[in-house]
KOLDREN-704327 format. One line per 5 residues: their letters; for each residue x, y, z of C-alpha. Coordinates in pm, 1 decimal. Example, Ala and Ser with C-alpha at 12.3 -4.5 7.8 and 13.67 -1.06 7.14 Angstrom:
<nodes>
AS) 1230.0,-450.0,780.0 ~ 1367.0,-106.0,714.0
</nodes>
This chain:
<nodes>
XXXXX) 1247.8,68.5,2418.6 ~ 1369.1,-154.1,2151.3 ~ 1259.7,-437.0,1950.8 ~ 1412.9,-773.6,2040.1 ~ 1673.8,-864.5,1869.2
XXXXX) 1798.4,-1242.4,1682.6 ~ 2134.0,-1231.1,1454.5 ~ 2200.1,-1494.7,1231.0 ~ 2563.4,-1416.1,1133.2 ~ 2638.1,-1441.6,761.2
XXXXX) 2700.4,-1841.9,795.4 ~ 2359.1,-1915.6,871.6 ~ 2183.5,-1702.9,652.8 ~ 2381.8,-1887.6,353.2 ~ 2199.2,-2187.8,444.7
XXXXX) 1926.4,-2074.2,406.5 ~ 1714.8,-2052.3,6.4 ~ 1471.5,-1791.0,107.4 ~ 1534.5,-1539.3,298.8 ~ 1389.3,-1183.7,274.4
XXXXX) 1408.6,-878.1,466.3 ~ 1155.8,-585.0,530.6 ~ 1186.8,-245.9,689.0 ~ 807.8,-139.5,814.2 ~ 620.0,-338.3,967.7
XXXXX) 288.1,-130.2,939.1 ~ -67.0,-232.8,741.6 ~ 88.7,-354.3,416.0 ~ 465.8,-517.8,557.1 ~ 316.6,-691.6,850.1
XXXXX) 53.0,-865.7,630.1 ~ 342.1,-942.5,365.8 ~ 529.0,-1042.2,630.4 ~ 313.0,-1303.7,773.1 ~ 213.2,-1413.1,372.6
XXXXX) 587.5,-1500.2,325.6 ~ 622.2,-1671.8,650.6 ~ 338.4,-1883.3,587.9 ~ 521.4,-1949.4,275.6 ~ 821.5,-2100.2,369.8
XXXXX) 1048.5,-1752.2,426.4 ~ 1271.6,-1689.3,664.2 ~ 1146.9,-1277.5,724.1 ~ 1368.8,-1075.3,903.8 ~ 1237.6,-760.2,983.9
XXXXX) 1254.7,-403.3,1121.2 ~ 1010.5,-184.9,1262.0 ~ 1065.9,125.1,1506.9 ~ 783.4,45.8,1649.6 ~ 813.5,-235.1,1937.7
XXXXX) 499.0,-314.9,1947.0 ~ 447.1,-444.4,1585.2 ~ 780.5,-585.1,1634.7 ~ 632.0,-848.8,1908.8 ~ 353.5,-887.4,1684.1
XXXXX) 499.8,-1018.0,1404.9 ~ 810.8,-1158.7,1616.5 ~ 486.4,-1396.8,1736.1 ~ 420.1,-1438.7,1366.4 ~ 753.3,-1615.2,1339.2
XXXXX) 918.7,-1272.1,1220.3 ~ 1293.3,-1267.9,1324.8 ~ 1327.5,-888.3,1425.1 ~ 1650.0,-734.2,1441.8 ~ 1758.4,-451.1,1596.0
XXXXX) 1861.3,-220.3,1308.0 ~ 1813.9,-148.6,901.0 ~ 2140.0,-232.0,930.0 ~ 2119.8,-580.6,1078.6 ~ 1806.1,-687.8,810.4
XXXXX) 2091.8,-593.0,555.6 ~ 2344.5,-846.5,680.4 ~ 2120.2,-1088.8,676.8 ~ 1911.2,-1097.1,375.3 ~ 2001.6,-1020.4,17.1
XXXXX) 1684.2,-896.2,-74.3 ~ 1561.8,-657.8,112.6 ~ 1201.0,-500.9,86.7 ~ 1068.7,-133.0,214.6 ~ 719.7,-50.7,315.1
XXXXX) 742.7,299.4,486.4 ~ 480.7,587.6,539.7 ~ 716.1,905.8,488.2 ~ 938.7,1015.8,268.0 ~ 1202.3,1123.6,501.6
XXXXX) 1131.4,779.1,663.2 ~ 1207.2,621.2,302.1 ~ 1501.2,884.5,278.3 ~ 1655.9,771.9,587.4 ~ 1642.5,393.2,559.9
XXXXX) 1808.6,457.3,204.5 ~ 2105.7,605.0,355.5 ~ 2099.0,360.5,643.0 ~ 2136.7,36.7,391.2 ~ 2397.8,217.6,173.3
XXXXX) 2613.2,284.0,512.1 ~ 2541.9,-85.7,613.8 ~ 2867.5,-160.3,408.6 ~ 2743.1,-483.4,281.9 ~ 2804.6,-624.6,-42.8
XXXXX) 2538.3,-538.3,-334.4 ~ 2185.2,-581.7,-246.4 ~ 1822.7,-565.1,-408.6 ~ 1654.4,-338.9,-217.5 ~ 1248.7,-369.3,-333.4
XXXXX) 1101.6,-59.2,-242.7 ~ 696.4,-83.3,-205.8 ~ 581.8,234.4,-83.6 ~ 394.8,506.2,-249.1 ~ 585.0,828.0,-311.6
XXXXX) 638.9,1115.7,-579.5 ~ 885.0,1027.0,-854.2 ~ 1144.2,1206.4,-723.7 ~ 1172.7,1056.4,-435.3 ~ 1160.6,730.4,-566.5
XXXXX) 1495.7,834.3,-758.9 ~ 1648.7,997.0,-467.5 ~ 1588.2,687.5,-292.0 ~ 1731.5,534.1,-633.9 ~ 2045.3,735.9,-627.2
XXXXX) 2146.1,688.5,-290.9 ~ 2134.6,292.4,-327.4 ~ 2331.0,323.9,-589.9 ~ 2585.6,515.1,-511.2 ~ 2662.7,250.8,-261.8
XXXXX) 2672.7,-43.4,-504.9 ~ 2301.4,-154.3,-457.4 ~ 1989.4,-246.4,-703.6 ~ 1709.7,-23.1,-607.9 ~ 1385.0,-167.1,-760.7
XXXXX) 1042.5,87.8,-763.0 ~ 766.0,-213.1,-705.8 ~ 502.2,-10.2,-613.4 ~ 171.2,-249.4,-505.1 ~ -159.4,-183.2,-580.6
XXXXX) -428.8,-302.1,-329.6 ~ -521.2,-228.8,14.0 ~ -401.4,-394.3,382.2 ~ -721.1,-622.2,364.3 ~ -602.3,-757.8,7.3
XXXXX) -234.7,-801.7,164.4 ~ -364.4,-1021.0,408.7 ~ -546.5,-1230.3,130.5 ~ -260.6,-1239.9,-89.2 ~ -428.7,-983.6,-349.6
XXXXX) -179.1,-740.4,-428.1 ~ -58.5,-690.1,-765.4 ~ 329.5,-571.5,-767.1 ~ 377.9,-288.3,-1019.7 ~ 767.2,-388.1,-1062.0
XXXXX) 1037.7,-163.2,-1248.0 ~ 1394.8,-121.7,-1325.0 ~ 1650.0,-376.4,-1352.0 ~ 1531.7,-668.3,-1526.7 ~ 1748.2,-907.1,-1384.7
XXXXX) 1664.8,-842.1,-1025.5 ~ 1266.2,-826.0,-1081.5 ~ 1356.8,-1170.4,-1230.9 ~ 1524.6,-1296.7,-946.3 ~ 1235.3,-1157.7,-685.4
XXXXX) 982.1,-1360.9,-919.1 ~ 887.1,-1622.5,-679.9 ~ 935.4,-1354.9,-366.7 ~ 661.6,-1136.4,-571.6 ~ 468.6,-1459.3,-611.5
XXXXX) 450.0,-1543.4,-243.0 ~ 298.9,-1238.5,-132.2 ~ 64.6,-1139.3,-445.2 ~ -147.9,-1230.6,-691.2 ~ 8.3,-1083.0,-1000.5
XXXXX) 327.7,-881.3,-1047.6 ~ 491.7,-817.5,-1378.1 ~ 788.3,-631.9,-1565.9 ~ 703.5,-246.8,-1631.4 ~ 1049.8,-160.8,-1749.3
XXXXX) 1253.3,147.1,-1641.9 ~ 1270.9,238.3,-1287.9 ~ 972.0,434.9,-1220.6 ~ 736.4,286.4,-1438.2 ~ 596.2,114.4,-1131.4
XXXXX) 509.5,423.0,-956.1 ~ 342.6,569.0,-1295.1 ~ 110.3,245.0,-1291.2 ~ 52.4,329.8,-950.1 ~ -49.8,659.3,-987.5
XXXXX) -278.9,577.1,-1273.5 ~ -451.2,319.7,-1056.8 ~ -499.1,510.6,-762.4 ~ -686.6,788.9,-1000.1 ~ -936.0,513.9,-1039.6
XXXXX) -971.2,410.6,-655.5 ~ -998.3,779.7,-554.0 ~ -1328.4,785.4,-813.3 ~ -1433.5,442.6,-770.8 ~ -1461.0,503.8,-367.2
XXXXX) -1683.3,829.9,-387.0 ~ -1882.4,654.4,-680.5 ~ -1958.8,385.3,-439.4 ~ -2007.9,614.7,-149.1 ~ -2291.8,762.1,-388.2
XXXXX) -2479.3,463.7,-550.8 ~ -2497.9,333.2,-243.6 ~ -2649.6,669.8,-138.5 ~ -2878.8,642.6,-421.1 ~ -2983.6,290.3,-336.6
XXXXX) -3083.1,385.1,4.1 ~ -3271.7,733.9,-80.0 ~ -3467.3,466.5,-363.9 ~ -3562.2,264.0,-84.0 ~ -3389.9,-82.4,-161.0
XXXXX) -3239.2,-288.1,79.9 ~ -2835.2,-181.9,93.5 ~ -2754.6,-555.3,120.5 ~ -2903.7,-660.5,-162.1 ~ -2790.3,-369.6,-380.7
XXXXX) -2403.5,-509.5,-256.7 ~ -2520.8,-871.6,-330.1 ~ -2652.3,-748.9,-723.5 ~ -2431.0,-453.3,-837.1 ~ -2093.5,-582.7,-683.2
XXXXX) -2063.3,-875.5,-971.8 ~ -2235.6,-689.3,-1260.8 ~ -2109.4,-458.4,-1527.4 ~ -2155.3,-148.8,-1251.2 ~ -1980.6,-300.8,-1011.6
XXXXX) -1576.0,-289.1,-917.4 ~ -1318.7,-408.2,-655.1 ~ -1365.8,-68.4,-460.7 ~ -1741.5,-147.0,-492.2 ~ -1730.9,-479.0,-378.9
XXXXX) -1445.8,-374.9,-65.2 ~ -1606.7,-58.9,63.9 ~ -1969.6,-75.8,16.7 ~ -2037.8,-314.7,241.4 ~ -1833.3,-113.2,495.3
XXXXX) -2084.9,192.5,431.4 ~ -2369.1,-81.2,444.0 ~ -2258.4,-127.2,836.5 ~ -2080.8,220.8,893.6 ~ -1797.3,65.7,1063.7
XXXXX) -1485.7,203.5,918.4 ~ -1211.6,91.7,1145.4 ~ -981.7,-87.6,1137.2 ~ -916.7,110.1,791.0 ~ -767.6,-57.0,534.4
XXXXX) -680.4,275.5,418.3 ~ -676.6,542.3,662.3 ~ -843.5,872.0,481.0 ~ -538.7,1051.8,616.3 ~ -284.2,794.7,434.2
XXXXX) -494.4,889.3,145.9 ~ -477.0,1218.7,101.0 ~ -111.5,1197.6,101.3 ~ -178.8,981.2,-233.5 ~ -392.9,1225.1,-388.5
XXXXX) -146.6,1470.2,-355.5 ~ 126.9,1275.6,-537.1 ~ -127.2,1135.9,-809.6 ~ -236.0,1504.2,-867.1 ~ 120.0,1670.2,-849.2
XXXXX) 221.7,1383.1,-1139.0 ~ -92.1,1439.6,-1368.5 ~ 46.1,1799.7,-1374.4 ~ 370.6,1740.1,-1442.3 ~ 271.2,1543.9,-1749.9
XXXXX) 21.9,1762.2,-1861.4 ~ -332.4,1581.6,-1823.4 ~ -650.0,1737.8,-1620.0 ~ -801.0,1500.9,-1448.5 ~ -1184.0,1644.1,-1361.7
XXXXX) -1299.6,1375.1,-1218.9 ~ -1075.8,1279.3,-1003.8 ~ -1035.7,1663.6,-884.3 ~ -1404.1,1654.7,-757.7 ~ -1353.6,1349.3,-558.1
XXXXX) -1056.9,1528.4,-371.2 ~ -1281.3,1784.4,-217.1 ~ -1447.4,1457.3,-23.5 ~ -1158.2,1359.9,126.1 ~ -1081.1,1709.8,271.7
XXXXX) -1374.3,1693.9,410.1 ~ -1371.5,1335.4,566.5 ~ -1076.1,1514.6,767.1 ~ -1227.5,1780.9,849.4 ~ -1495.6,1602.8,1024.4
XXXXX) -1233.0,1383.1,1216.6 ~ -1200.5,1060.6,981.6 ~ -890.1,1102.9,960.0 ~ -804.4,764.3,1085.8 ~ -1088.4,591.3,920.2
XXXXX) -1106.8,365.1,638.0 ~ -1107.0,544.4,305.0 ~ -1497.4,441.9,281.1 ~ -1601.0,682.3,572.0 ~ -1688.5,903.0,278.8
XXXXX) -1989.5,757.4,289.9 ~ -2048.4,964.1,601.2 ~ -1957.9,1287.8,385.2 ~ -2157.2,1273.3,107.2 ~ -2492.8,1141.0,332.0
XXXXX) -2440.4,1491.4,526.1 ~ -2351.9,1700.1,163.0 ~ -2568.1,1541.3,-125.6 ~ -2924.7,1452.2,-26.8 ~ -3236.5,1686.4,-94.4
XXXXX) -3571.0,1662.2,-58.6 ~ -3778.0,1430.6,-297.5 ~ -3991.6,1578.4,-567.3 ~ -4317.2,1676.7,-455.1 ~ -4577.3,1308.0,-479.8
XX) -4247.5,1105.9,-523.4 ~ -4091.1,890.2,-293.3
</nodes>
């Protein structure tokens, strides 16, 4: 089954001042999607999947057929994809499009080599492959809370300024091409330990006998609190964990990059080693497809002991 199907032909899509395309239509490039659409953006998209294609075609999403017909039409073109062989193939898809030089915006989160395979193939082909990795989860994408982690050539991140603006919060200029996906990395460290930090004060709370809502209403604005804090914990307050903003599967794919890269430069990272144990285990017990805070449910089976003897 495929998606429907609109073409523009190259006349109309020089009428029009904002145009954008994007390749994935999953969590993160549906809700950008809609965002820009909203906005004023004439989205053409691509997803293999047909059913997220008639969702977001009911958006107002024009969906194509192909990679290669989002490339004819839009000179910007944005990726959001959940393998690297899926970013791998796209990449070789747009630089066989033979269409004149585009910017192609690539948002997912991958090891640095394959951003600069993905880098070198574009290339090759006469196109400006930009590594704007985002930080923020499919809950902030649909509130417009992402924060773009843009690198590489200047002139293009310039030109995507208002595109960026659209669909985030914040974006800025990290400089060479990768930079982006080192920001990245270094910010994900902190939601893999903020998450299972959570997961335990909220354990904490609830073994001290205060009321978990409360303990969400007080420590989410003060100095203990933090955005995973204030995102997650009321999740583990209800113990609904679907639909996941991140899945814990999706995750664990991160922690493998963000570990492989703190290797490869040379920095030990203890704390965020003993959160990755957690995760394993959050599979293991089939929460797989569960929102990252479902580790909750691990450390409520893993970390509680009986009280002291004439304490409560």
């Amino acid at each position: 089954m495929r998606c429907p199907s609109i073409e523009f032909g190259r006349e109309g899509k020089t009428r029009m001042d904002k145009t954008v395309g994007i390749v994935g239509l999953g969590i993160m490039g549906g809700a950008i999607a809609r965002n820009l659409v909203e906005r004023g953006w004439r989205v053409v998209g691509f997803d293999t999947d047909p059913a997220k294609c008639a969702e977001l075609a009911a958006a107002g999403v024009a969906i194509v057929e192909s990679v290669a017909h989002v490339v004819r039409n839009a000179e910007i073109v944005m990726t959001s994809l959940p393998t690297p062989a899926a970013v791998e193939n796209v990449a070789r898809q747009i630089a066989d499009s033979g269409e004149r030089q585009r910017i192609v915006v690539e948002l997912s989160t991958l090891t640095l080599a394959d951003k600069l395979r993905f880098e070198a193939t574009l290339k090759k082909a006469g196109h400006i492959a930009l590594d704007c990795p985002l930080s923020g989860t499919g809950a902030q994408a649909k509130m417009r809370d992402l924060i773009v982690y843009a690198s590489g050539d200047s002139a293009a991140i310039e030109r995507c300024g208002q595109l960026f603006a659209d669909f985030a919060k914040q974006s800025a200029d990290l400089g060479v091409y990768g930079n982006g996906s080192r920001m990245k990395f270094v910010a994900n460290h902190l939601v893999a330990i903020h998450n299972v930090a959570t997961a335990e004060a909220m354990i904490l709370a609830e073994r001290a006998g205060l009321d978990p809502k409360r303990v969400v209403e007080m420590v989410g604005p003060g100095a203990g609190g933090s955005r995973m804090f204030q995102m997650r914990a009321p999740m583990m307050v209800e113990g609904k964990y679907e639909p996941a903003t991140m899945k814990v599967s999706t995750w664990k794919k991160d922690m493998a990059i963000i570990a492989e890269f703190a290797d490869d430069v040379g920095c030990e990272t203890p704390l965020f080693t003993l959160t990755q144990p957690v995760y394993t285990q959050a599979m293991a017990m089939g929460l797989g497809d569960q929102d990252t805070a479902a580790v909750f449910e691990v450390l409520k089976r893993t970390i509680l002991t009986a009280p002291k003897k004439g304490r409560a």
